[in-house]
N, CA, C and O atoms as a DFTB+ gen file, in Angstrom:
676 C
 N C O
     1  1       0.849      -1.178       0.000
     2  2       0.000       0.000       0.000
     3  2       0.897       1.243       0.000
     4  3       2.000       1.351       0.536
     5  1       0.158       2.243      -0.763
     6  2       1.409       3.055      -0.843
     7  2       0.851       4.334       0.037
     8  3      -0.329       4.158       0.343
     9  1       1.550       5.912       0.650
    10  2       1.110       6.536       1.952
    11  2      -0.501       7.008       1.646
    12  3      -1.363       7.221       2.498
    13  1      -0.626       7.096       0.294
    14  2      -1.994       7.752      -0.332
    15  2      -3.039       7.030       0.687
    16  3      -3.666       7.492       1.639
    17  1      -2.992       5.807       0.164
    18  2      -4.050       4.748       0.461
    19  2      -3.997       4.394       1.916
    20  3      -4.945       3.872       2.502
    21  1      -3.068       4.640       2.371
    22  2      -2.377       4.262       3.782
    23  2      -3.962       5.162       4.723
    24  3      -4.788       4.841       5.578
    25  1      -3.587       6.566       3.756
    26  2      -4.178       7.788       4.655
    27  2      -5.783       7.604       4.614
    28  3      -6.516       7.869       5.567
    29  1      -6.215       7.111       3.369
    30  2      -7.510       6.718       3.166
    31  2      -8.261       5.539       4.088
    32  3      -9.344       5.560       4.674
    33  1      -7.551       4.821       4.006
    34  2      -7.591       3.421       4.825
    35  2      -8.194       4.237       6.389
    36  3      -9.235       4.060       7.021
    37  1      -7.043       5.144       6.619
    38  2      -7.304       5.788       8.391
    39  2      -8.600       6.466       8.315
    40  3      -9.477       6.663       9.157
    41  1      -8.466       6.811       6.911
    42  2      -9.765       7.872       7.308
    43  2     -11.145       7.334       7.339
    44  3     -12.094       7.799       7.970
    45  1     -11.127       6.299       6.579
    46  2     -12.102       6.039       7.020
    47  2     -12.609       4.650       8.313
    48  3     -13.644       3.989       8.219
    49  1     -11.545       4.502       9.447
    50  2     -11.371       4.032      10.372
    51  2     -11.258       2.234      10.045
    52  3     -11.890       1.277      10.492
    53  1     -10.366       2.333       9.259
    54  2     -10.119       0.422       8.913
    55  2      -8.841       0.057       9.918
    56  3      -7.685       0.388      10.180
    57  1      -9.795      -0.779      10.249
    58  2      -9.063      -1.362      12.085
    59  2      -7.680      -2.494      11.424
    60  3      -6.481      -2.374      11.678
    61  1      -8.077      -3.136      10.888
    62  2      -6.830      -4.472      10.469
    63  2      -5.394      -3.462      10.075
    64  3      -5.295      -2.319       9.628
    65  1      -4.367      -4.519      10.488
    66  2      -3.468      -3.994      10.293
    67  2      -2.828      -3.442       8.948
    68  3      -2.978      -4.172       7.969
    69  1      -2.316      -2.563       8.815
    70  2      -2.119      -1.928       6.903
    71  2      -0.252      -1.745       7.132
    72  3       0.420      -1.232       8.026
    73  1       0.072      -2.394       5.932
    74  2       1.669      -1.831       5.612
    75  2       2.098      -1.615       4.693
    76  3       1.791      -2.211       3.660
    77  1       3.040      -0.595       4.771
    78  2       3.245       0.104       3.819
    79  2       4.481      -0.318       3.317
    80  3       5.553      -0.544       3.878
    81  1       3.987      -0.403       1.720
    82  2       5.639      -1.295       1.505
    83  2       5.942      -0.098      -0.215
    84  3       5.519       0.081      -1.358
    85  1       7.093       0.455       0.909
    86  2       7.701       1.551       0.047
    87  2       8.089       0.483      -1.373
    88  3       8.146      -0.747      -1.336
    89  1       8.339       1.430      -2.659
    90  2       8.967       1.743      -4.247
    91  2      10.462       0.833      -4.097
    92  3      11.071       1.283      -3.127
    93  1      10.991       0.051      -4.554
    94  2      12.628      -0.036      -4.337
    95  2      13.177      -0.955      -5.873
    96  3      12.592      -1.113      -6.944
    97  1      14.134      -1.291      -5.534
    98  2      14.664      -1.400      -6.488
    99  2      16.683      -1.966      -5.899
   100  3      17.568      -1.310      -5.349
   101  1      16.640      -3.199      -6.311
   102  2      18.199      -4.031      -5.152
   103  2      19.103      -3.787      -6.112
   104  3      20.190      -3.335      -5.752
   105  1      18.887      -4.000      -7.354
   106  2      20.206      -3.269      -8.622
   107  2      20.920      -2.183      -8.159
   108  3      20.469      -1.063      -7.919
   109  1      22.646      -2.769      -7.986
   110  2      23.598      -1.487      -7.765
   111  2      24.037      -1.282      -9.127
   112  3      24.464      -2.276      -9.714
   113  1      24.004       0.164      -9.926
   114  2      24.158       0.282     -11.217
   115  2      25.415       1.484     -11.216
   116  3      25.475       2.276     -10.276
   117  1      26.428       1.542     -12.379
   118  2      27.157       2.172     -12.400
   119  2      26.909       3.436     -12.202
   120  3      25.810       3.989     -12.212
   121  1      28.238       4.021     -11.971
   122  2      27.578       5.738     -12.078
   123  2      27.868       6.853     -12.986
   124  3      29.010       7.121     -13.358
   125  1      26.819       7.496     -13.336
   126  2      26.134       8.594     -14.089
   127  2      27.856       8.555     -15.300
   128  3      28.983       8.251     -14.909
   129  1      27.544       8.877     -16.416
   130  2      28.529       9.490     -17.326
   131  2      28.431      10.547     -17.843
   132  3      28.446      10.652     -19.070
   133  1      28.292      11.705     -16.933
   134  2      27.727      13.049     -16.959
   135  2      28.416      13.486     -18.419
   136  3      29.603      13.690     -18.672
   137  1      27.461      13.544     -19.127
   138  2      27.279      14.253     -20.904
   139  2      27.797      15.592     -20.749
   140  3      26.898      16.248     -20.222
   141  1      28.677      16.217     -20.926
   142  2      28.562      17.764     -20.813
   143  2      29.213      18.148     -22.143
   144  3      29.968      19.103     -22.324
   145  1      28.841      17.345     -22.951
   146  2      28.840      17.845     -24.641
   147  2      27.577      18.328     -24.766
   148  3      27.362      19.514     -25.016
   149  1      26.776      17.570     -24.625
   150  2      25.368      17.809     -24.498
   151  2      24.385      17.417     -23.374
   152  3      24.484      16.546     -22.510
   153  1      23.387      18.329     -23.638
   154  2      22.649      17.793     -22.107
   155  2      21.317      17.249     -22.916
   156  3      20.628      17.938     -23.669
   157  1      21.077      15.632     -22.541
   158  2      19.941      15.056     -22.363
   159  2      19.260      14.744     -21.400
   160  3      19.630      14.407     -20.275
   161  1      17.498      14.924     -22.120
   162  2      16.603      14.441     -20.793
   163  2      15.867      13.475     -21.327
   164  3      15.285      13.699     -22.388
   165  1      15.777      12.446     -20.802
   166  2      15.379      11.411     -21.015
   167  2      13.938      11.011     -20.637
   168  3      13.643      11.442     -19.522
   169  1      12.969      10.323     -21.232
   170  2      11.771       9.782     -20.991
   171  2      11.604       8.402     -21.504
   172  3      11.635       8.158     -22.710
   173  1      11.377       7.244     -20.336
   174  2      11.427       5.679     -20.437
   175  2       9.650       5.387     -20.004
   176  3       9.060       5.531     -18.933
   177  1       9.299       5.047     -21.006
   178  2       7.721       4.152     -20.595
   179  2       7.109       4.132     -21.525
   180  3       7.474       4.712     -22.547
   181  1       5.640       3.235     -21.405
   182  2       5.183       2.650     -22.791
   183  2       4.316       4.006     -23.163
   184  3       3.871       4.899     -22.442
   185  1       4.258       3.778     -24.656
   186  2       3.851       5.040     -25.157
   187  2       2.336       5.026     -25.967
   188  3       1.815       5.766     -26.802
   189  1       1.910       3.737     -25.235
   190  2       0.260       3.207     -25.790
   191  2      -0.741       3.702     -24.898
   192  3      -1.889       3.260     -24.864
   193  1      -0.209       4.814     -24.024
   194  2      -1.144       5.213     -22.785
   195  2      -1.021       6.822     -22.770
   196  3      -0.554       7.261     -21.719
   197  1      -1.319       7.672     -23.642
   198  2      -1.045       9.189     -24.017
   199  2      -1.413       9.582     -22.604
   200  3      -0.525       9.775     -21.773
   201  1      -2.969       9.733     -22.241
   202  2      -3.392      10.600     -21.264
   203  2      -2.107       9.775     -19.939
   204  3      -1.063      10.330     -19.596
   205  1      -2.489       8.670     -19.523
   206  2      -1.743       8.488     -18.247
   207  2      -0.631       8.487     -18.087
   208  3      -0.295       8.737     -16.930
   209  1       0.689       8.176     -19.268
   210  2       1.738       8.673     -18.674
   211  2       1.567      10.156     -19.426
   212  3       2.023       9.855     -20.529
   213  1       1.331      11.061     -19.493
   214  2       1.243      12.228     -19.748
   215  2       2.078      12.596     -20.950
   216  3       2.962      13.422     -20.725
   217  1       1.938      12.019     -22.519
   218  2       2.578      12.291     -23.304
   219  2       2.317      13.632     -24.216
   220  3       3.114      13.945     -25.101
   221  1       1.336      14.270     -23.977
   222  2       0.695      15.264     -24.657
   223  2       1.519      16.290     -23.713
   224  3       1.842      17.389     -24.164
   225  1       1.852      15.904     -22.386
   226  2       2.365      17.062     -21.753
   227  2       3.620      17.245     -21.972
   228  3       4.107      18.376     -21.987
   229  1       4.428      15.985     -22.204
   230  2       5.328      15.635     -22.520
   231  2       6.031      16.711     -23.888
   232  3       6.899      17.582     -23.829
   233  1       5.385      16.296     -24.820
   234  2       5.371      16.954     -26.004
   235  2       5.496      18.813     -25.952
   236  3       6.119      19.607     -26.657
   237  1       4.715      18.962     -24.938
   238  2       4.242      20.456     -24.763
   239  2       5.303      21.293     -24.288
   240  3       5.576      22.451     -24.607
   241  1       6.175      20.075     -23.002
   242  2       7.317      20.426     -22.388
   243  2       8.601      20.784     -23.599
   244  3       9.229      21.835     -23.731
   245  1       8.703      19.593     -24.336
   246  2       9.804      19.629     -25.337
   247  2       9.472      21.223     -26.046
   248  3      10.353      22.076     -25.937
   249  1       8.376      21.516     -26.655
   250  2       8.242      22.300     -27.496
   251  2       8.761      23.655     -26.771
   252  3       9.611      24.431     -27.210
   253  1       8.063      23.746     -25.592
   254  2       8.696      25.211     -24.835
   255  2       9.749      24.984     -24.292
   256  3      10.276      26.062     -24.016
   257  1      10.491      23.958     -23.913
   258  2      12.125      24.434     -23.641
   259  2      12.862      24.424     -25.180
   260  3      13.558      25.431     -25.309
   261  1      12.880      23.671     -26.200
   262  2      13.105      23.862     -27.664
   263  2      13.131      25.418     -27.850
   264  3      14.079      26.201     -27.881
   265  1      11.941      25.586     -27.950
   266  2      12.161      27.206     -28.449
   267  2      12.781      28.151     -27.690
   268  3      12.878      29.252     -28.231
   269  1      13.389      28.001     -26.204
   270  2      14.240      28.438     -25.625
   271  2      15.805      28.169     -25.494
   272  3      16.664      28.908     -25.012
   273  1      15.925      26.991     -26.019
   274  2      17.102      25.966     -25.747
   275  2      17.243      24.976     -27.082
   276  3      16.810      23.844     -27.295
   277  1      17.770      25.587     -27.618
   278  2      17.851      24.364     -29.047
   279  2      18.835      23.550     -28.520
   280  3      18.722      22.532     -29.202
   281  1      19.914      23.324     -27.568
   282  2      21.223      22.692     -27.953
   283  2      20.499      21.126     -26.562
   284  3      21.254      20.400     -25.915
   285  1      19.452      21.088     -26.532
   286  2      18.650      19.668     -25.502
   287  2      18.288      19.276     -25.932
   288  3      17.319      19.683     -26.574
   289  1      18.933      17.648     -25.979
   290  2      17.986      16.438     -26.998
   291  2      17.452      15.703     -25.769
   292  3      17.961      15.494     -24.668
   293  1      15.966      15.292     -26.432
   294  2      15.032      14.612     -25.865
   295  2      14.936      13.293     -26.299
   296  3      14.155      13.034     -27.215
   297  1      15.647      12.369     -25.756
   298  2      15.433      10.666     -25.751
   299  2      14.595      10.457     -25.247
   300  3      14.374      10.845     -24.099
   301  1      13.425       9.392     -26.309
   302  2      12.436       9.255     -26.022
   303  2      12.365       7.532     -26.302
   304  3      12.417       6.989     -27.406
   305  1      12.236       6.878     -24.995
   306  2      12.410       5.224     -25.019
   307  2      11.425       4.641     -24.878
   308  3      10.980       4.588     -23.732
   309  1      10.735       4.018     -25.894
   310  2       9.305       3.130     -25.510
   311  2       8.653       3.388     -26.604
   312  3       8.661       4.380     -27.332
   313  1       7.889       2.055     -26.671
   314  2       6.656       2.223     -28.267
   315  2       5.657       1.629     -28.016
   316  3       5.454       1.000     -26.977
   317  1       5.076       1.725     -28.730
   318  2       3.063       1.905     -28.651
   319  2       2.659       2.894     -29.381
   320  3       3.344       3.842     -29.764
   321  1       1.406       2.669     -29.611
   322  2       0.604       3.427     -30.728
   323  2       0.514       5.231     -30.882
   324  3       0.135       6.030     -31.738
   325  1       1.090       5.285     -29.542
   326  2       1.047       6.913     -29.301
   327  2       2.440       7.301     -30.015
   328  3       2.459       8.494     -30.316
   329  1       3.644       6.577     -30.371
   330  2       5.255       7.118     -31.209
   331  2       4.814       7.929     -31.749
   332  3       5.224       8.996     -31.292
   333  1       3.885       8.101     -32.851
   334  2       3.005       9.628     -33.723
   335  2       3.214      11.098     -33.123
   336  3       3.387      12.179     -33.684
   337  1       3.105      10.601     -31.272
   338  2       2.897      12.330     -31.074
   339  2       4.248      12.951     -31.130
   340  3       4.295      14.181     -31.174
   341  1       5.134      12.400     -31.133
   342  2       6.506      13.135     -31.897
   343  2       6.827      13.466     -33.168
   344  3       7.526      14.322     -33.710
   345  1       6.148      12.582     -33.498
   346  2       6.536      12.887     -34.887
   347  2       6.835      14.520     -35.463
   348  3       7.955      14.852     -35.854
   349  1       5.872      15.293     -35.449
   350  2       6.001      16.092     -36.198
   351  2       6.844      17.250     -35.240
   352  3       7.193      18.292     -35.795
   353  1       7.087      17.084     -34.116
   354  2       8.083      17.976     -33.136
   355  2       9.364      17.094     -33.701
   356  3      10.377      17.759     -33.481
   357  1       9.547      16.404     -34.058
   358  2      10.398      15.343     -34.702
   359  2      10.799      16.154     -35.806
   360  3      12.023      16.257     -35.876
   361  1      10.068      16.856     -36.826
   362  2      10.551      17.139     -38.217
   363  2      10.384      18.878     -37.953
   364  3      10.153      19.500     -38.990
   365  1      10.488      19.792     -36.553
   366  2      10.943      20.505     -36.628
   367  2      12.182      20.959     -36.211
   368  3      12.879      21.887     -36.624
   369  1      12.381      19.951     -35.101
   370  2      13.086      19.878     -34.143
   371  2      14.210      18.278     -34.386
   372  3      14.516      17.486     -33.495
   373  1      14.512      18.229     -35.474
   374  2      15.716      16.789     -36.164
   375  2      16.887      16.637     -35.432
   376  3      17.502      15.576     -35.538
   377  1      17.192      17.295     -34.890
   378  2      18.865      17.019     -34.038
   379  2      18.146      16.949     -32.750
   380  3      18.904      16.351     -31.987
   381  1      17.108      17.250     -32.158
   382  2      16.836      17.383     -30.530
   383  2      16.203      16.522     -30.003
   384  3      15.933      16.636     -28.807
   385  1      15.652      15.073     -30.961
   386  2      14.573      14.448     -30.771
   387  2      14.858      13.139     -30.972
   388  3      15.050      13.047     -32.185
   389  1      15.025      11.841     -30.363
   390  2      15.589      11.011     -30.627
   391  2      14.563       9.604     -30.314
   392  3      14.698       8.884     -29.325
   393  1      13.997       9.497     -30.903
   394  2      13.139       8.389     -30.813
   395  2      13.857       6.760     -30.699
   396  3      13.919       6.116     -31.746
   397  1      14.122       6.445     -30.050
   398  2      14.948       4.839     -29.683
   399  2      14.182       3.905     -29.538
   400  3      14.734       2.817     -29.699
   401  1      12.847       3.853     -29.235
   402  2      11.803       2.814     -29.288
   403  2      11.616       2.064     -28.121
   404  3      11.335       2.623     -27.061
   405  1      11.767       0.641     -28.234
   406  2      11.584       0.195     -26.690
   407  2      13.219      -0.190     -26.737
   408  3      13.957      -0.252     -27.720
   409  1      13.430      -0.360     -25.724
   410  2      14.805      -0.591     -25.477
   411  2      15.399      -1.712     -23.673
   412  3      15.159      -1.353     -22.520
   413  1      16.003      -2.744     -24.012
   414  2      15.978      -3.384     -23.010
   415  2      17.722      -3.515     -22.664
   416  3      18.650      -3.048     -23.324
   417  1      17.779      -4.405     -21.259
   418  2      18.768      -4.254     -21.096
   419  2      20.151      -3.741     -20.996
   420  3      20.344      -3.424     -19.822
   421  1      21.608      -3.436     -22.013
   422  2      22.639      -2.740     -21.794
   423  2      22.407      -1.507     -22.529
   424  3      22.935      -0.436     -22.229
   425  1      21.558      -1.694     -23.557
   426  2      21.185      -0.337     -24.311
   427  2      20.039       0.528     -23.663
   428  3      19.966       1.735     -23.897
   429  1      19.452       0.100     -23.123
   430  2      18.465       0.830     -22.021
   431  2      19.173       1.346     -20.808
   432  3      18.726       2.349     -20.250
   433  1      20.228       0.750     -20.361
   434  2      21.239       1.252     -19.207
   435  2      21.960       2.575     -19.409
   436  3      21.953       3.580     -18.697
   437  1      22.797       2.245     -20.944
   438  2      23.277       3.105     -21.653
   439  2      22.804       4.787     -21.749
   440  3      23.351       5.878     -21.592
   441  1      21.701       4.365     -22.040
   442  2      20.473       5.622     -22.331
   443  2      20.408       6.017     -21.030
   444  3      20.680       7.217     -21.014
   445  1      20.177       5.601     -19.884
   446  2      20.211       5.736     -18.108
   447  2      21.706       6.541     -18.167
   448  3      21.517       7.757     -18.183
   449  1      22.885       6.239     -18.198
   450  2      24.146       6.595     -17.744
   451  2      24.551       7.737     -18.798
   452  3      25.379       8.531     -18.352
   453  1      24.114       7.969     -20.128
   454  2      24.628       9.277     -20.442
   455  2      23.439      10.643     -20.303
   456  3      23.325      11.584     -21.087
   457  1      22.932      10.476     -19.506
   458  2      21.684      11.574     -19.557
   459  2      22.025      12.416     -18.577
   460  3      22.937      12.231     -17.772
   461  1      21.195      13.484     -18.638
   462  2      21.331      14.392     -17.564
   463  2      20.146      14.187     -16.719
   464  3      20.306      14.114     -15.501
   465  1      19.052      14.093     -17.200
   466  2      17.773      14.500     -16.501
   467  2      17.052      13.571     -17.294
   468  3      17.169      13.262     -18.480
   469  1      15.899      12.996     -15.954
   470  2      15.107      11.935     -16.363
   471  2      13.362      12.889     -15.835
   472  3      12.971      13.389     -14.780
   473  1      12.744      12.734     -17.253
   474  2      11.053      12.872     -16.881
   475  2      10.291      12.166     -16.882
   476  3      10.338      11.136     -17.556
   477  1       9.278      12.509     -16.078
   478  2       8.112      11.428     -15.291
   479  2       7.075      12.197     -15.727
   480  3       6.807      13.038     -14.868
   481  1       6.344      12.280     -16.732
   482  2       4.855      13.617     -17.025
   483  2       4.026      12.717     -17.030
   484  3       3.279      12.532     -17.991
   485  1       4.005      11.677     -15.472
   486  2       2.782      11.145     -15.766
   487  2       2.102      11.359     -14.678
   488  3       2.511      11.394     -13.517
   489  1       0.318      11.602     -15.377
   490  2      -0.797      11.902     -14.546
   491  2      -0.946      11.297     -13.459
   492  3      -1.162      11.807     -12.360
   493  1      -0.841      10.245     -13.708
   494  2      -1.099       9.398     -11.790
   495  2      -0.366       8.072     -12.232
   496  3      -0.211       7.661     -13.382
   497  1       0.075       7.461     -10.969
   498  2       1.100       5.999     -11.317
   499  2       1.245       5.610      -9.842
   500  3       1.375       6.420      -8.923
   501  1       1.200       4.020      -9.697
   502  2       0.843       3.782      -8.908
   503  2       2.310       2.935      -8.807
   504  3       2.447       2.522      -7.656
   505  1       3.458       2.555      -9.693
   506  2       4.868       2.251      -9.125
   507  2       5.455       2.723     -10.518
   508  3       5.085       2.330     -11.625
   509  1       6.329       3.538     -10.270
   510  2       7.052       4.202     -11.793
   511  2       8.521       3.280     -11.642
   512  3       9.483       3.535     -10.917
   513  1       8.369       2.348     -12.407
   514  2       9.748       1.620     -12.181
   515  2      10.416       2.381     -13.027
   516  3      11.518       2.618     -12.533
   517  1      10.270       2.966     -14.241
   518  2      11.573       3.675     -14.779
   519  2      11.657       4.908     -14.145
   520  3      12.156       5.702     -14.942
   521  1      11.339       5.575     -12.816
   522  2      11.554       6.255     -12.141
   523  2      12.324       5.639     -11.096
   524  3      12.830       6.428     -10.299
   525  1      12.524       4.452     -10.917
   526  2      13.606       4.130      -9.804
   527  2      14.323       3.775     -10.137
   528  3      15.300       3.699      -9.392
   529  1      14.438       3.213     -11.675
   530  2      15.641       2.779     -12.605
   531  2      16.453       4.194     -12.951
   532  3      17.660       4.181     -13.194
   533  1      15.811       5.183     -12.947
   534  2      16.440       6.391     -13.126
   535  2      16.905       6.955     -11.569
   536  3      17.765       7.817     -11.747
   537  1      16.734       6.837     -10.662
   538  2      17.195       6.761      -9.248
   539  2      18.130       6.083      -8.998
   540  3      19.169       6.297      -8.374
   541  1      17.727       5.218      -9.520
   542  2      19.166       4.090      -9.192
   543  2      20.312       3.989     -10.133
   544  3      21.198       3.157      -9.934
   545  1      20.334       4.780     -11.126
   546  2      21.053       5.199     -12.111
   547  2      21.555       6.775     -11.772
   548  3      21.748       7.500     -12.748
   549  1      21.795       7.385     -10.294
   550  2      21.759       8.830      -9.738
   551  2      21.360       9.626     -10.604
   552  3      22.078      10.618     -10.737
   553  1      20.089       9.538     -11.531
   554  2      19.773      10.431     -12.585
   555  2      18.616      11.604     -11.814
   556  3      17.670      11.058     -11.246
   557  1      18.638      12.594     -11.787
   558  2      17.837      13.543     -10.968
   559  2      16.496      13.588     -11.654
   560  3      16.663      14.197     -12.711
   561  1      15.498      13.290     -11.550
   562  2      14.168      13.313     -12.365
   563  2      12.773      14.317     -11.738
   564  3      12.311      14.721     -10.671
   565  1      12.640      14.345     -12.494
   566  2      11.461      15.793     -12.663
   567  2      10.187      15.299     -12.683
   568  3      10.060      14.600     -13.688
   569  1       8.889      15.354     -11.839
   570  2       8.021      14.439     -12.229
   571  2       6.891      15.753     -11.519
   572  3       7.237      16.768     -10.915
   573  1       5.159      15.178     -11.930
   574  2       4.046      16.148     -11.681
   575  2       4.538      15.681      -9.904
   576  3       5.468      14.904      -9.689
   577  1       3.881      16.194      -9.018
   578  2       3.119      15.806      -7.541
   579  2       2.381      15.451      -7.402
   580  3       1.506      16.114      -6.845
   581  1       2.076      13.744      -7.908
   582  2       0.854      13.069      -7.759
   583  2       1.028      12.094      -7.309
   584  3       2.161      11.838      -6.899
   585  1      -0.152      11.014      -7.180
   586  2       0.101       9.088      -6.276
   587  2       1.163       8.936      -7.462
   588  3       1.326       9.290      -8.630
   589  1       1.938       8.017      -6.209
   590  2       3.103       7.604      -7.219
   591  2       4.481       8.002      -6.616
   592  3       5.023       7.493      -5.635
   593  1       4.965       9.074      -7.445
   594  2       6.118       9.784      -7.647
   595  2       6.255      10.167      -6.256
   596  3       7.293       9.911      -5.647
   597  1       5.239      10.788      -5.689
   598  2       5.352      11.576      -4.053
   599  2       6.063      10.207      -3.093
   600  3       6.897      10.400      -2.208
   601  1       5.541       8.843      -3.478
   602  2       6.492       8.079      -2.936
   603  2       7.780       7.327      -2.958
   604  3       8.213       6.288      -2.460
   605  1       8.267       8.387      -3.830
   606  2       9.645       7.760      -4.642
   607  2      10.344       9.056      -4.451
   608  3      11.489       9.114      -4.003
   609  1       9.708      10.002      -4.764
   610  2      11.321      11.274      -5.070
   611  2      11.322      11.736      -3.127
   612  3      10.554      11.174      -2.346
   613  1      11.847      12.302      -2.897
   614  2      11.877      12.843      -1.590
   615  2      12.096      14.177      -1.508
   616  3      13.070      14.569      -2.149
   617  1      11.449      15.029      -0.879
   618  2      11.684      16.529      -1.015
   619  2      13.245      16.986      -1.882
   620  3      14.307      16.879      -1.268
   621  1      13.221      17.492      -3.343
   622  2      14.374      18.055      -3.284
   623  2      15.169      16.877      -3.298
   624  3      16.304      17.355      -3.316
   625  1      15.295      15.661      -3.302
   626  2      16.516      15.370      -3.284
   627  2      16.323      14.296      -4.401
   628  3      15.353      13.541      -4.473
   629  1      17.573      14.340      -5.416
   630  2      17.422      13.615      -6.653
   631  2      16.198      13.531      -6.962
   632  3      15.610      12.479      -7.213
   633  1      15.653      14.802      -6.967
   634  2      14.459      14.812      -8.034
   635  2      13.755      16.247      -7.417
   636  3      14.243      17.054      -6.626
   637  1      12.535      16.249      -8.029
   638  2      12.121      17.889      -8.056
   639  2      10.120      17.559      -8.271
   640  3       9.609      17.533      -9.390
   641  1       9.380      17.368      -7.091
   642  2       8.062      17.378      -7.647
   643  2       7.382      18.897      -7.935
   644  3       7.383      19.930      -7.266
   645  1       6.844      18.573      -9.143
   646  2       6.602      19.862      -9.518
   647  2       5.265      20.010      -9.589
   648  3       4.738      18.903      -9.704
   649  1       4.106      21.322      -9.562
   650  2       2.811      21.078      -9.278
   651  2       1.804      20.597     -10.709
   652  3       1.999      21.118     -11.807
   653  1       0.969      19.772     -10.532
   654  2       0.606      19.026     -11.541
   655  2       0.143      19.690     -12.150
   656  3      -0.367      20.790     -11.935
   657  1       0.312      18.842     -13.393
   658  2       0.608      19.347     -15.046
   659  2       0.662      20.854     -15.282
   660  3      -0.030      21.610     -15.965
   661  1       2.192      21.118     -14.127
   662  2       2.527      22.842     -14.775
   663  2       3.060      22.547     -16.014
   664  3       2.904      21.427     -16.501
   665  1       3.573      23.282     -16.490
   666  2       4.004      23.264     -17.526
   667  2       5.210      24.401     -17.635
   668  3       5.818      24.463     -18.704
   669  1       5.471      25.056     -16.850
   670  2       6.299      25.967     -16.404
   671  2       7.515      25.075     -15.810
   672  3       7.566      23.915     -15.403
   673  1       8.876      26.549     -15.984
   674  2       9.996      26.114     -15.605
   675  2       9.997      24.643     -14.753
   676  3      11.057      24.162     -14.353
């Protein structure tokens, strides 16, 4: 149960015992190969679910730091029927946009260890494993403040919850 449900459970006075079994992840993974040719931010998850992992916001994000920041490529890992909504930020934006598809194992690690910054634009999630694969990869990740993420990032530290679906800095 994660603290959301924890709190619900109290509130509405459920006597049996409840535990809470935090996000984790036992993989010790190398560390970071900080890019400072270029800075990438990375996004890992399936891409057949637009509204819930938040790919429309996703998209929205790229477009307004792009037009502020041309020299940030956006690796984008995972496929499903939604790959389309890049596309055409894809053919304005050709050097910044890197579509890799699904990706497993040393080449999925790879993509983990040269990045700078890992995003989470998803609406609600109830265990973001490529949010702890990016944790456990010391990658600092950026995610809304919703179920989920609130039990994985920790105030400020390797990571940043930000208020849902801003869209700002």
């Amino acid at each position: 149960i994660n603290t959301r449900d924890r709190y619900l459970l109290h509130k509405i006075r459920y006597k049996k015992k409840i535990y809470f079994i935090p996000n984790f992840i036992y993989e010790t993974k190398p560390k970071l190969i900080f890019n400072k040719q270029k800075f990438i931010a990375l996004f890992v998850g399936r891409l057949d679910s637009a509204e819930h992992k938040g790919l429309d916001l996703l998209v929205k994000i790229m477009q307004n730091v792009l037009k502020r920041n041309n020299d940030i490529i956006f690796e984008i890992v995972g496929s499903g029927k939604y790959s389309n909504l890049f596309s055409e930020l894809k053919l304005t934006y050709e050097n910044n946009i890197k579509l890799k598809g699904f990706l497993t194992g040393k080449k999925l690690e790879n993509c983990y260890l040269k990045s700078n910054l890992f995003l989470f634009p998803s609406r609600y999630e109830s265990f973001g494993l490529s949010l702890l694969e990016a944790q456990a990869h010391g990658l600092p990740c950026v995610c809304f403040k919703v179920k989920g993420p609130t039990n994985i990032i920790l105030k400020n530290f390797q990571g940043r919850l930000v208020k849902p679906f801003s869209l700002q800095k």
